[in-house]
MIDOSE-1310 file (N, C-alpha, C; in nm, 2 decimals, decimal comma, always signed):
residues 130
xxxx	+12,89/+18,38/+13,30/+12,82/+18,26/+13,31/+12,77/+18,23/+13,46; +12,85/+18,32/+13,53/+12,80/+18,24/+13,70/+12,71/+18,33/+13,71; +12,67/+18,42/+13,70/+12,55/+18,53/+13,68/+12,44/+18,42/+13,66; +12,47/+18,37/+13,52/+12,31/+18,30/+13,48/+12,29/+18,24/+13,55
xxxx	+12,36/+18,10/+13,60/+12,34/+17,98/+13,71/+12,27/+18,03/+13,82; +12,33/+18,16/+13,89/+12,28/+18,19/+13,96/+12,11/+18,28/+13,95; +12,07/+18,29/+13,81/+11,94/+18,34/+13,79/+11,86/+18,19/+13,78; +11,89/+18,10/+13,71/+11,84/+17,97/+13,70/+11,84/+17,91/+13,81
xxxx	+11,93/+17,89/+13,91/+11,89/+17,80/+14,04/+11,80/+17,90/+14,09; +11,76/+18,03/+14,15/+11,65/+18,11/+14,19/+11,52/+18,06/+14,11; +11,53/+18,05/+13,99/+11,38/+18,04/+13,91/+11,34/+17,90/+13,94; +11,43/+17,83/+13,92/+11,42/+17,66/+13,95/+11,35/+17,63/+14,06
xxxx	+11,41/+17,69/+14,16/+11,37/+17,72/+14,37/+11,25/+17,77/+14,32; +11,22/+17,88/+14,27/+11,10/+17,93/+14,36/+11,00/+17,84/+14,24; +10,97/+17,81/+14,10/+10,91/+17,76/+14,05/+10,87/+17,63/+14,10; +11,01/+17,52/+14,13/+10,93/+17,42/+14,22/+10,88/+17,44/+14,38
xxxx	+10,95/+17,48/+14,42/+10,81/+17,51/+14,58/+10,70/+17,59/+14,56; +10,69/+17,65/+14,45/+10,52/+17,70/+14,39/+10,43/+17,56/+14,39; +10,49/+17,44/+14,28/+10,45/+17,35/+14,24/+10,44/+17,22/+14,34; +10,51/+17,22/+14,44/+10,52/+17,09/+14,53/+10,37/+17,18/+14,65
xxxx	+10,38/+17,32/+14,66/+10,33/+17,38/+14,75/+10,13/+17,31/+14,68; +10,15/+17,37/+14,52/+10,00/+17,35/+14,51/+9,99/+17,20/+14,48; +10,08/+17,12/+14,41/+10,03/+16,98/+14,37/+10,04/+16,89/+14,53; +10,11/+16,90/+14,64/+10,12/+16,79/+14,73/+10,04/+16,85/+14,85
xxxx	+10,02/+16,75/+14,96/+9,98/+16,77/+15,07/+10,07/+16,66/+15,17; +10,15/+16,75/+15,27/+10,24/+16,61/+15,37/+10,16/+16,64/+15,48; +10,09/+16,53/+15,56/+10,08/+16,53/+15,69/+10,13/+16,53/+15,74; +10,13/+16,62/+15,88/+10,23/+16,62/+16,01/+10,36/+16,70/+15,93
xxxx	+10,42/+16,68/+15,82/+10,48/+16,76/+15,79/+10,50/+16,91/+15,72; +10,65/+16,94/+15,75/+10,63/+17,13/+15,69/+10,73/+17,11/+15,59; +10,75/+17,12/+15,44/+10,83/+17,07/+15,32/+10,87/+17,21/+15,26; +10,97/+17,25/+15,28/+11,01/+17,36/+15,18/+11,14/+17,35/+15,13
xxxx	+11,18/+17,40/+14,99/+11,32/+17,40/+14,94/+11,42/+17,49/+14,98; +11,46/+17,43/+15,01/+11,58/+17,51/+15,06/+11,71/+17,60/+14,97; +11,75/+17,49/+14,91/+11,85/+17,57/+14,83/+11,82/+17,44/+14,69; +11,88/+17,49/+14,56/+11,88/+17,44/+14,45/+12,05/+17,43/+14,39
xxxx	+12,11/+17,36/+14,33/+12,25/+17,36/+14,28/+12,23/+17,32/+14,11; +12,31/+17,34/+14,01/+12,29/+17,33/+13,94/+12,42/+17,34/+13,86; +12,43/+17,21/+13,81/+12,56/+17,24/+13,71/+12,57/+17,32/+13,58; +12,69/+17,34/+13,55/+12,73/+17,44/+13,48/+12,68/+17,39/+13,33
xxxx	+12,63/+17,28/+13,29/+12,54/+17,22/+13,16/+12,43/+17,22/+13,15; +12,38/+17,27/+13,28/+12,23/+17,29/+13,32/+12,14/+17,15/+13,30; +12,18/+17,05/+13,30/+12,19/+16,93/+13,30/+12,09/+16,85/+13,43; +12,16/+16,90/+13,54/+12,16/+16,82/+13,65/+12,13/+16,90/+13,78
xxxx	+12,04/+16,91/+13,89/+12,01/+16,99/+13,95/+12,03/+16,89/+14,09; +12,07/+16,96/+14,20/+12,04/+16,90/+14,29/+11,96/+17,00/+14,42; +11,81/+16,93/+14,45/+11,74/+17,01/+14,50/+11,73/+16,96/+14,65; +11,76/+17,07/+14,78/+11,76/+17,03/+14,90/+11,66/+17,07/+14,94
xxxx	+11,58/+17,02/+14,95/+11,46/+16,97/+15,09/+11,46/+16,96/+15,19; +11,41/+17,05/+15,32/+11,41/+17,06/+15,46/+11,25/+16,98/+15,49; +11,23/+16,90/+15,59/+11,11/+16,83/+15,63/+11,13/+16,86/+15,76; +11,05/+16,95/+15,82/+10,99/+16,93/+15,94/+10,90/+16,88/+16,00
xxxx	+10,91/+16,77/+16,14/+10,82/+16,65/+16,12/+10,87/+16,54/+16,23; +10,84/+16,46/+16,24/+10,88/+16,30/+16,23/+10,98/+16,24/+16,17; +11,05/+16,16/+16,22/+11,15/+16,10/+16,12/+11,03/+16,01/+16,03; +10,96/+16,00/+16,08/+10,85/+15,92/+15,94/+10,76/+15,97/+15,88
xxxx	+10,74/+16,08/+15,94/+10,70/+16,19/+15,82/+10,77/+16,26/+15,73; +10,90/+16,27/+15,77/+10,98/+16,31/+15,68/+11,06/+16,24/+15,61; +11,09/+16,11/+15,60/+11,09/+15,99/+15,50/+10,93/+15,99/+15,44; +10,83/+15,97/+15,48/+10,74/+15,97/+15,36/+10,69/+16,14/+15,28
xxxx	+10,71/+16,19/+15,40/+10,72/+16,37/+15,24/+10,83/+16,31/+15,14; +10,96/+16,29/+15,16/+11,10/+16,30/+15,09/+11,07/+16,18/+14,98; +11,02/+16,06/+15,08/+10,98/+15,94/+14,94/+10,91/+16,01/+14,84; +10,76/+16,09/+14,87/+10,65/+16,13/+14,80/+10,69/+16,22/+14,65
xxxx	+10,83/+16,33/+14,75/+10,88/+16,38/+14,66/+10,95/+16,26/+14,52; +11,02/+16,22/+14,59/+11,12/+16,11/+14,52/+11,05/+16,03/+14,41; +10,89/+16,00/+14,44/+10,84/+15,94/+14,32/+10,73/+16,00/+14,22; +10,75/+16,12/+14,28/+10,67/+16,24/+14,17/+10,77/+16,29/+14,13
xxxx	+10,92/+16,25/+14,10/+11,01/+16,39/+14,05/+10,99/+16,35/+13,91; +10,97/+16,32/+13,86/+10,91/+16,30/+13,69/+10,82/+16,37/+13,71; +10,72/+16,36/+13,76/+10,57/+16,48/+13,73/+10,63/+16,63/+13,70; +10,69/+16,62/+13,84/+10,78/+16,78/+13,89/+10,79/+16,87/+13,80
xxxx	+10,92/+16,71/+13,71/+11,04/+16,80/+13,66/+10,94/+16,84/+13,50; +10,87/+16,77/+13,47/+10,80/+16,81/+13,33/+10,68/+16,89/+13,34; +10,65/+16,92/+13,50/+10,57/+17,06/+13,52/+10,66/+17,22/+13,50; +10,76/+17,13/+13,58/+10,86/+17,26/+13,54/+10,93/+17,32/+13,44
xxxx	+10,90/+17,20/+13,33/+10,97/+17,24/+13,23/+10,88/+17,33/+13,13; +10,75/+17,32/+13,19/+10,68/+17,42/+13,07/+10,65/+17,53/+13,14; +10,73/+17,53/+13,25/+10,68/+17,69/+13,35/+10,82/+17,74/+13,32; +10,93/+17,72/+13,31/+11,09/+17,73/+13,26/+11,13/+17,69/+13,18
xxxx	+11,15/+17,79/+13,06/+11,16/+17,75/+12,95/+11,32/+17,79/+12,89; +11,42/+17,67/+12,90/+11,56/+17,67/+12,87/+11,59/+17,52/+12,82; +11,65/+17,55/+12,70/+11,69/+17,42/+12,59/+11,72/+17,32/+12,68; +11,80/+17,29/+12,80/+11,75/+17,18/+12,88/+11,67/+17,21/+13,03
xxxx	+11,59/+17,14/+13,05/+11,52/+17,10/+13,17/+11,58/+17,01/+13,27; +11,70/+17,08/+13,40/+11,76/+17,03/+13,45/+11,69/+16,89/+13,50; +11,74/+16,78/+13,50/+11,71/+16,65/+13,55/+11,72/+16,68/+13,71; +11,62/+16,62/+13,81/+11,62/+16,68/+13,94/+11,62/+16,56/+14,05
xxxx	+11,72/+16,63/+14,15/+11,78/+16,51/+14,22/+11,75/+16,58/+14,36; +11,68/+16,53/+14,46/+11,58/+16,55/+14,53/+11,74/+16,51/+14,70; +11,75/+16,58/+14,72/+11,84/+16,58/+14,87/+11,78/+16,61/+14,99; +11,83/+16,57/+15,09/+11,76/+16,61/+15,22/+11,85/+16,68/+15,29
xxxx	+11,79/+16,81/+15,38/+11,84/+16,92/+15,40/+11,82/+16,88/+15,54; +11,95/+16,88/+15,64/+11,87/+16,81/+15,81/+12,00/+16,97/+15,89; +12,00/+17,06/+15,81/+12,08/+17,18/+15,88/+11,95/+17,25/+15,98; +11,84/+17,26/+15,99/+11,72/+17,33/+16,02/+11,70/+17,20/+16,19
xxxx	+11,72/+17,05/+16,17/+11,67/+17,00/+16,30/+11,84/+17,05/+16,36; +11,91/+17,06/+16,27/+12,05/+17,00/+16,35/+12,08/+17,16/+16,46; +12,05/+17,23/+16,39/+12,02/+17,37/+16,45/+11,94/+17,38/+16,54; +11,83/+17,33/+16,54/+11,72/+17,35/+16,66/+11,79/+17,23/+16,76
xxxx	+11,87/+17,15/+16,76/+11,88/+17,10/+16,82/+11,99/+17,11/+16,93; +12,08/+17,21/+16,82/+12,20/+17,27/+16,93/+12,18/+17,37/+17,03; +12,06/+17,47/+16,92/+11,95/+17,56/+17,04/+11,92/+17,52/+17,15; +11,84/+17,37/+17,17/+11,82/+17,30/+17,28/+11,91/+17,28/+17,33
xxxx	+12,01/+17,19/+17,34/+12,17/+17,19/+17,40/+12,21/+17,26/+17,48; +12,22/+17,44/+17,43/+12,26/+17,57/+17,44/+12,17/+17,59/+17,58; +12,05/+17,59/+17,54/+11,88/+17,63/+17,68/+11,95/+17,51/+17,78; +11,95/+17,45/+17,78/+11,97/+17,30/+17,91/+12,06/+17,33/+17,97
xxxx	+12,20/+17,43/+17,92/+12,34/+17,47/+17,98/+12,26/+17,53/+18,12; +12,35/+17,48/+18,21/+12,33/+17,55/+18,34/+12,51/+17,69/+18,36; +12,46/+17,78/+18,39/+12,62/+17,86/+18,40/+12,58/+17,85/+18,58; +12,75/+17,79/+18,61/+12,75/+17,79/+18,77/+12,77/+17,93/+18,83
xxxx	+12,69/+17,95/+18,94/+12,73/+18,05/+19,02/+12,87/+18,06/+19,05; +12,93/+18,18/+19,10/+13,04/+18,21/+19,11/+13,03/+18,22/+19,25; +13,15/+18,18/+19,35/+13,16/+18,14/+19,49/+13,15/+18,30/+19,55; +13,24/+18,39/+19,50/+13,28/+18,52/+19,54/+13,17/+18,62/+19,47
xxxx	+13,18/+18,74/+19,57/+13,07/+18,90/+19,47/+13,18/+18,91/+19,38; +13,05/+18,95/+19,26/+13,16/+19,03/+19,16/+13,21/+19,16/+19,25; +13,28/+19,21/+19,13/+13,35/+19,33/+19,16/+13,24/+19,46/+19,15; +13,15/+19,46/+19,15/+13,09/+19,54/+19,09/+12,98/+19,52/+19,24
xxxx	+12,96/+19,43/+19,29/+12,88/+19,42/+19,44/+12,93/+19,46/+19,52; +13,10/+19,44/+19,56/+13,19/+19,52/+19,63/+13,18/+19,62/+19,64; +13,20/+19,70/+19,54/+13,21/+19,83/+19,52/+13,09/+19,89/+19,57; +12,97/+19,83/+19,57/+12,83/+19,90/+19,60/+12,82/+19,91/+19,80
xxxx	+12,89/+19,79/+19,86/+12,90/+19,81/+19,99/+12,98/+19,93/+20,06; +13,09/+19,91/+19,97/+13,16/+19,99/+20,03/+13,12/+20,20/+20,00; +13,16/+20,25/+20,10/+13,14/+20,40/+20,14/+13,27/+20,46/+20,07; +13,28/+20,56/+20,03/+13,32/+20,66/+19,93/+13,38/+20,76/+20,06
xx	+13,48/+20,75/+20,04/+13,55/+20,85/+20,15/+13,53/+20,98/+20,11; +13,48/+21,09/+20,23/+13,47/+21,23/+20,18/+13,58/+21,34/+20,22
């Protein structure tokens, strides 16, 4: 059984970012799915959404999604065809700023010079007894 789940969250993923890709347009924003979850009744999906953007472009992509998930989910259900058509629950995915943003963090670190030569400068002054 975890086999299938795992073939159905894949079809689910790529079938709706096919569909959000051709039906929407976000300004200033970049919208892709990230990952898909899906319970074990096939019932209930919960879809993460990454928005790159604006904090208010990325509340109005994530609303935009939020009030077309009806359209979505009954585009998807005639492109995926399984006795239920998971019900879709639209999450926000903020692992993608929170990462770029530790990157930044990371770049700003200053490393302090060291008072003394390494060991390795020493060694270049000094003469090699023959």
């Amino acid at each position: 059984m975890k086999h299938r789940l795992k073939r159905v969250r894949e079809i689910i993923k790529r079938e709706l970012s096919e569909l959000i890709v051709r039906e929407f347009t976000f300004p200033g924003a970049l919208v892709t799915v990230q990952d898909v979850d899906v319970t074990p009744d096939l019932k209930h999906s919960n879809v993460y959404i990454s928005a790159l953007g604006s904090e208010t472009e990325r509340d109005a992509a994530f609303k935009k999604l939020q009030e077309n998930r009806v359209m979505l989910q009954l585009a998807m259900s005639k492109r995926v065809i399984l006795k239920y058509t998971p019900q879709i629950h639209f999450r926000l995915d903020t692992s993608i700023e929170r990462g770029s943003r530790i990157i930044e963090l990371l770049q700003k670190i200053e490393i302090p010079e060291t008072d003394g030569e390494s060991e390795t400068e020493k060694g270049e002054t000094e003469t090699e007894p023959e």
